[in-house]
C-alpha positions, 0 to 999 in steps of 0.5 A: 418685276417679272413674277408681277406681271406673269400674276397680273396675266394669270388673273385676267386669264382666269377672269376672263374665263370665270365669266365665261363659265358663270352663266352654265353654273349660275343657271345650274345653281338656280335650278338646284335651289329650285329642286326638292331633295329627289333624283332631279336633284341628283343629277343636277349635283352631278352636272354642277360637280362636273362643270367644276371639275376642270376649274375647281376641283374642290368644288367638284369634290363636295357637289359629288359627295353631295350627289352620292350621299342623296342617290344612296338616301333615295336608293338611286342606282343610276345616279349613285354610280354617275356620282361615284364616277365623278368623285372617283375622277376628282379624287384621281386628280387631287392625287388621292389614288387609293380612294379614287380606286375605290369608289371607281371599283364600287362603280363598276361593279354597280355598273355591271350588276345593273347593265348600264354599260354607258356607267360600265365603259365609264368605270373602266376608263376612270380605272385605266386612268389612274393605273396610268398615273401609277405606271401600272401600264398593263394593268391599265390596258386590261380595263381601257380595251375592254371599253372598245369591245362595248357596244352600247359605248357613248362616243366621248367614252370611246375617244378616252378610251382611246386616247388613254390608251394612246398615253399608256403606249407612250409612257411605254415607249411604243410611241407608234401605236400611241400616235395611232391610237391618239390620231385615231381619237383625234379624228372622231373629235370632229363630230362632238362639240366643244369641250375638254376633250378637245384639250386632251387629246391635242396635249398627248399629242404634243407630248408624243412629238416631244419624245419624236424630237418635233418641238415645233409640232409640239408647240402648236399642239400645246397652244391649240390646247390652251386656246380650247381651254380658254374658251371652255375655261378648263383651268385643268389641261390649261395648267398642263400645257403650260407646264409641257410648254415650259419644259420645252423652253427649258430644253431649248434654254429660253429659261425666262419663256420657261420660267414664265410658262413653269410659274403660270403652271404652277399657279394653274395646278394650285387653283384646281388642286392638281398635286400631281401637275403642282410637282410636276411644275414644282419640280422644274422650277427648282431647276430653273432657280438653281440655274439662275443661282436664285437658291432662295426661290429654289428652296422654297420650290423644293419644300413645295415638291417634298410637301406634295411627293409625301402627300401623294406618294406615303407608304401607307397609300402603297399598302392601301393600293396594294390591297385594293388591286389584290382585293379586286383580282380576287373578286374577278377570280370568283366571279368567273370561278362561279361561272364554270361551276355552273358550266360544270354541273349543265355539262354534268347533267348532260353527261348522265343523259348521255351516259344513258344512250350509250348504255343501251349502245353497249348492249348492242355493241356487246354481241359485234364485241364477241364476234370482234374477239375471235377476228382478233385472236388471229390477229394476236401472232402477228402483233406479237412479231411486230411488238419489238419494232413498235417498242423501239420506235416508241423509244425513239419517238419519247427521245425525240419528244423529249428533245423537243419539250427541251428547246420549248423549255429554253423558249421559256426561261426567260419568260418565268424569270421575267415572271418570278421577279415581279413576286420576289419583288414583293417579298424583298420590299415587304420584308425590308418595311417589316424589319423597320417596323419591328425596330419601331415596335421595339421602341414602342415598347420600350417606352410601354406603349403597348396600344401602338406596338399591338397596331405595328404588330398587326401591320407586321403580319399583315405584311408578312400574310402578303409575304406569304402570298407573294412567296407561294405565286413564286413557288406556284411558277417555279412548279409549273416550269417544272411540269413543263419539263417533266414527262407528261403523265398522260392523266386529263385534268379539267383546265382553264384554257384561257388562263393556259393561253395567256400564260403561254403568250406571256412567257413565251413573249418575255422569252424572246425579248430576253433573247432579242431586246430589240424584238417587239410585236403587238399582243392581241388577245379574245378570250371567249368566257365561255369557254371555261374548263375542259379536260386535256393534259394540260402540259401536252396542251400548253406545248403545243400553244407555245410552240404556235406562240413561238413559230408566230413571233418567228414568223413577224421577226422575219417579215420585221427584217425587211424594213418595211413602212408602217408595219406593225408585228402582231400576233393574236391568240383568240378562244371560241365556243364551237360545235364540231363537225360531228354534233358535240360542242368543244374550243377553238384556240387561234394563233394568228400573225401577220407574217409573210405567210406559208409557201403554197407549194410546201403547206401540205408538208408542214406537219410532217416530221423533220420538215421545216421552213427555218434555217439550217439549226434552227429548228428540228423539224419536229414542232407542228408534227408533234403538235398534230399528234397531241391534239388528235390524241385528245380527240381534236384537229389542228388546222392551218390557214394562210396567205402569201405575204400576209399572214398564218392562223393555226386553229387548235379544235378540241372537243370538251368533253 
């Protein structure tokens, strides 16, 4: 009888709740009868679609696809994006990832084209959202903190952002700053009313307590949830406080409370359509079944849970996700690409004014030159009686640059075989679906349906132009490991030094964690775009940002070893437009940690050979000397800031030109 009564609840519930929300939505549906077919109409659309979008997510799904066709008819942009923000977030719940993606891109991409940063910084947290349910946890961080940098950002857009973020770090297992940043959500709730935000930001909370292993705190947070959501009747986070409820009548083996909460759940998600949460709540029914030795109820859960992983999880939503990320870097590349040629050709034109002015120097200089030559013939005796002591002091210097470019190479390995995984990766999976589907082409065949094994054929090599892709990113990777290890050769390229700075970061960070799992730390990137190409030697360059990168996370490795409380490591490289010191323009690269800081007694020595603050082998002495030389070969200045128990910043200054 109990499965009767647990209905019989969930019906009075979600009554009580319907009447709660009949009078915003009746008075919405008024007014939309009342409303001609012009941009009014529109934004009541959207309204209404948002009002069902925590109770019926169907509902929601037609209103927007209403609203996004009439903002299109009547060449409305602002509603056009609000509406494919809204159809996006309802795809995204229905598990309907691909299509979600798409109308979430096409509306940031309006967003950006007519600067409404409100429907920008909208657009990027939808996005980050459903990378989030697909595990793609960085990629997700890429979109949210670009939100916290909006100025114009609404207030309940920034405690998503937050509290997103929060829900990446704990599906990251950095449960630290997941609480930081849900906290931190959770403060500015005060000063908006009530509503669904209220629900979701408690529900990641509790989560967060479940993994900390504080289920009793978790417990409140789950009820705090479903009281806020029966008063605003969001059926959607109701269903998921339920389900994370249950689970933790599970662990503790309260299996009827449990299968109470699962089945309530269950039903929840089914009403507004939340596949993801139905499999969740399917899922752990079947445990709970199997465990009652009820197989019957246990099966039929399990064909719910399959019917519903091959609706969300189908390979040909893969493939069509896949191409959507590559489809969406590409354009990102272009854009930028676009922006530094048109830097490019300011710049030029500014060199062949310049080239004029010092044309007319070169004149005047000519006459000094000639006086110049003479004072240099006396000097010519002397430099060749010093020639053979500066050729064996270069020898030595090469060996000892040499030696050190070696140990940088040894910070990178594990980096690079972090990062050549990931392509090869993809050339494994492609070329397993691609052998599967040649055996099904070769069947097709067989039978002479020709139609059909033309369409796997095209698939085939669509696969195998991924294949192809994938296979040369790894080739470019290998290659880039081997300039790095090649002698420099002294020839300046034009080179993207934010694209530089953060590869170095990344292989440098993966580089350490190979050699020390349980070394973590904070990355923290501000890359001015700005900036764009400047000629440097880009090997000499990228030697000297890493060996920054590694001197910093050793730095907060040892700050790390002293137990203090609450500290979080974090290392920071930033990029900067300047103006030197002598009028020209040119970039700052900023390394900065929160270590302990350098002694004052022995910063004026830090950049003189063989001195070093490490201990006894395990650093040469050489690194920040040669880093100094390399820049002040490119015309630049490498400069240190730091405070005792605190922290160093080291600033590259290059000129770009």
């Amino acid at each position: 009888m109990k499965p009767f009564y647990v209905t019989i609840l969930l019906l009075l519930s979600n009554l009580m709740i319907a009447v709660s929300q009949t009078s915003d939505t009746d008075s919405l549906k008024k007014l939309l009868a009342q409303t001609d077919a012009d941009t009014t109409r529109v934004l009541l659309l959207s309204r209404l679609a948002g009002a069902y979008r925590f109770s019926n997510l169907d509902t929601a799904l037609i209103l927007s696809q209403q609203a996004l066709l009439l903002s299109r008819k009547l060449n409305f942009t602002r509603g056009e994006v609000r509406a494919l923000n809204l159809l996006g977030s309802t795809l995204q719940s229905l598990g309907e990832y691909p299509k979600a993606l798409e109308a979430e891109f096409e509306a940031l991409r309006m967003s950006k084209s007519s600067h409404d940063r409100e429907a920008e910084a909208t657009s990027l947290v939808y996005i980050g959202s459903i990378y989030i349910q697909l595990n793609e946890y960085q990629q997700a961080l890429f979109y949210l903190q670009q939100v916290l940098k909006i100025d114009e950002c609404p207030q309940h857009i920034a405690i998503l952002a937050l509290s997103a973020i929060g829900d990446a770090y704990e599906k990251m297992n950095r449960l630290d700053s997941a609480s930081v940043y849900q906290l931190q959500a959770k403060g500015m709730l005060k000063e908006l009313p009530r509503g669904t935000l209220q629900s979701l930001v408690p529900l990641r909370l509790g989560r967060i307590q479940v993994r900390l292993g504080n289920s009793a705190s978790a417990l409140r947070y789950y009820h705090d949830v479903l009281d806020n959501a029966h008063l605003t009747g969001d059926l959607l986070n109701q269903g998921r406080a339920q389900h994370r409820i249950a689970e933790i009548y599970h662990q503790s083996h309260q299996l009827d409370s449990s299968l109470m909460y699962a089945r309530l759940a269950f039903i929840n998600c089914q009403q507004t359509s939340q596949k993801l949460w139905q499999l969740y709540a399917s899922d752990l029914l079947v445990k709970l079944f199997q465990e009652q030795n009820k197989l019957d109820s246990a099966y039929y859960y399990l064909q719910v849970s399959q019917v519903i992983k091959d609706s969300l999880f189908s390979p040909e939503k893969f493939q069509r996700l896949q191409l959507l990320t590559s489809i969406e870097q590409q354009r990102q590349r272009e854009i930028l690409q676009a922006q530094a040629d048109f830097k490019n050709k300011i710049r030029l034109y500014a060199s062949l004014a310049t080239v004029g002015v010092f044309l007319v120097l070169a004149i005047l200089l000519y006459r000094n030159n000639r006086q110049k030559q003479k004072a240099n013939a006396l000097l010519q005796h002397q430099k060749s009686e010093i020639q053979n002591t500066l050729t064996e002091l270069k020898a030595t210097q090469n060996q000892l640059i040499q030696s050190e470019k070696m140990a940088s190479l040894g910070e990178l390995t594990a980096g690079i075989a972090h990062e050549i995984q990931n392509p090869l990766n993809f050339v494994n999976n492609f070329s397993e679906v691609n052998k599967d589907l040649l055996v099904e082409m070769k069947d097709e065949m067989k039978i002479g349906n020709l139609t059909e094994a033309n369409a796997i054929a095209d698939d085939v090599i669509g696969n195998e132009e991924k294949i192809n892709y994938h296979g040369k990113r790894a080739d470019a990777i290998v290659k880039g490991m081997l300039q790095h290890s090649r002698q420099s050769s002294g020839i300046k390229e034009l080179t993207d030094i934010n694209a530089l700075a953060d590869e170095y970061l990344r292989l440098a960070y993966h580089g350490l964690r190979a050699k020390d799992k349980s070394f973590n730390a904070t990355l923290k990137t501000d890359y001015d775009e700005n900036v764009g190409k400047i000629n440097i030697i880009p090997q000499d360059i990228g030697r000297v940002i890493l060996n920054l990168i590694t001197n910093a996370f050793h730095a907060v490795t040892e700050k790390m070893k002293e137990n203090m409380d609450g500290y979080v490591a974090t290392v920071m490289v930033t990029t900067r437009s300047i103006k030197l010191p002598s009028g020209g323009t040119g970039v700052s690269i900023s390394v900065k940690d929160n270590g302990n800081g350098i002694p004052e007694n022995v910063v004026d020595k830090i950049f003189q050979p063989f001195f070093t603050t490490k201990p006894t082998g395990q650093g040469t002495g050489l690194g920040l000397s040669l880093s100094y030389d390399i820049v002040k070969a490119h015309g630049g200045q490498l400069k240190v800031e730091t405070k005792t128990g605190e922290g160093s910043e080291f600033i590259i200054q290059l000129p770009a030109n």
